[in-house]
C-alpha positions, 0 to 999 in steps of 0.5 A: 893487439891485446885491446879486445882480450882487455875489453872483456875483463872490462878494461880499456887499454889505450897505448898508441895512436892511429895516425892518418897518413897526414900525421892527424888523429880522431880524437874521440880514440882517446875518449872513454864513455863510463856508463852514465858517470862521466868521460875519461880522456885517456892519453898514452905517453908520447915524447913532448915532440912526438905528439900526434898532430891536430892538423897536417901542418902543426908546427913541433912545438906546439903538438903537444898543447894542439892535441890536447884542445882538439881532445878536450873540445871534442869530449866537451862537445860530448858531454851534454848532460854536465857529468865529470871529465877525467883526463889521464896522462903520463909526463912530469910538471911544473911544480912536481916533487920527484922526490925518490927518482933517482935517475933525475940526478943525471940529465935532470928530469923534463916537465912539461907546463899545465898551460899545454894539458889543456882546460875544462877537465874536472879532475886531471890523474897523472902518472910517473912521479911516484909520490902522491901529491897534488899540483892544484885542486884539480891536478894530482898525482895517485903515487905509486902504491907500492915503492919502486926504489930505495929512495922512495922512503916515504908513505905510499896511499891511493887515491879516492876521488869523488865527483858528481857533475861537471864544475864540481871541485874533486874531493881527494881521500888517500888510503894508505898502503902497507906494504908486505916487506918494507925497504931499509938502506944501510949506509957506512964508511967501510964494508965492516962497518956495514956488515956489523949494522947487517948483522943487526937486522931481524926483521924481514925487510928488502936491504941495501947497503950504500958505502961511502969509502976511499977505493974501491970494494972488495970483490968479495962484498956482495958475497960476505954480505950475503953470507951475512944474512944467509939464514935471516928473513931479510933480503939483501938486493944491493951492495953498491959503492957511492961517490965519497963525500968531498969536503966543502972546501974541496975544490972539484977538477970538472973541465969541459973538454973537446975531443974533437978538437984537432989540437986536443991531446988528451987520450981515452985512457987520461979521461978515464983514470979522471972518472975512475979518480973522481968517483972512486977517490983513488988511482985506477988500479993498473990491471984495469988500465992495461985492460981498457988500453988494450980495447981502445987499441983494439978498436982503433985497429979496427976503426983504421 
């Protein structure tokens, strides 16, 4: 819909597929002439399974590796004059560091193998991961230019990358970027002990404040917090509560159960306090177990 409002900025926007009515695909809608420089083959985020399909009865679990030789013989059969082909996509790979993601900590993060992007690119621009880095002389990452998390405590750049002809091996430059306000996190055991490190803070800098405390915070934290800087040219973003620290010898109470075997007896409410226990080191306070037990009664009245 907005394609032809950003073609005449001059930009090229590729976010979807047309797919014939057999699931297949033109290849040459991912493929971007640039003047008399080169190609770029600009691929939009597809799910590892969802990709678009070379012919109508490619299997699932090879699409992803199909689409990409489909597009790469098509711009290859395109370029006669041996300029440079940039392939653009957006997914992790083997052998990325995600270093500042903190979502991968749940679940885990999926990469995908270099061996199903294909060949015969001169140069291969991946998006997601947000630290620069490169995974071969030919792969890399830009980064992000500015942090996008807290985690993200490293230095930010872009990259400059230069080719004249088909073969020729990029040559990578990285520009740092300074960032208008730097991120800072405070760490602590106990809320006091976080607003003392608060009240130091001069600087004009986005702040988080991690603690690592038995129980839970008070409800008032963010608002002490807040009062804190109240004044200050910092910006406070985040008052969280982090899962305490176990001691190494300390044995976890990780079970794997089966709530749909017949046979199990343990209630909702049980399998909550555990979680309310393990992330918050303390019982459930009894206000909240009478509220949650008041829901799941409710929804099993409604559930009958």
């Amino acid at each position: 819909v907005h394609r032809p409002i950003w073609e005449k900025m001059r930009v090229k926007v590729i976010g979807t597929c047309k797919r014939a009515e057999d699931g297949t695909f033109d290849s040459n809608e991912f493929i971007v002439p640039i003047s008399d420089k080169g190609y770029v083959v600009a691929v939009p985020y597809f799910h590892p399974h969802n990709f678009p399909m070379a012919a109508a009865d490619t299997e699932r679990e090879v699409r992803q590796q199909r689409f990409f030789e489909k597009v790469m013989e098509s711009v290859t059969g395109m370029n006669e004059r041996n300029q440079p082909i940039v392939v653009m996509a957006h997914l992790a790979v083997e052998g990325c560091d995600i270093k500042g993601h903190e979502d991968s900590a749940v679940g885990g993060m999926e990469k995908e193998s270099l061996t199903k992007l294909g060949s015969g690119y001169d140069y291969l621009a991946l998006g997601h991961i947000h630290m620069s880095q490169s995974i071969t002389e030919r792969v890399r990452y830009s980064g992000s230019p500015i942090p996008l998390s807290f985690s993200e405590a490293y230095q930010h750049t872009v990259s400059v990358v230069e080719m004249d002809a088909h073969g020729d091996v990029p040559k990578v430059k990285e520009l740092r970027i300074s960032p208008l306000r730097n991120i800072m996190t405070i760490s602590a055991e106990n809320l006091d002990d976080a607003l003392r490190e608060l009240e130091k803070v001069e600087d004009d800098v986005y702040i988080r404040i991690l603690i690592d405390q038995e129980g839970i915070l008070p409800a008032d934290a963010e608002l002490r917090a807040q009062l804190v800087v109240e004044g200050k040219p910092c910006r406070l973003c985040e008052v969280r509560k982090v899962m305490r620290k176990r001691e190494a010898s300390e044995e976890t109470d990780i079970q794997e159960i089966d709530i749909t075997d017949p046979d199990c007896t343990i209630r909702p409410i049980d399998i909550a306090r555990r979680h309310f226990r393990k992330l918050n080191n303390t019982e459930m306070p009894e206000e909240l177990v009478q509220m949650l037990e008041e829901v799941i009664t409710e929804f099993n009245n409604v559930n009958d």
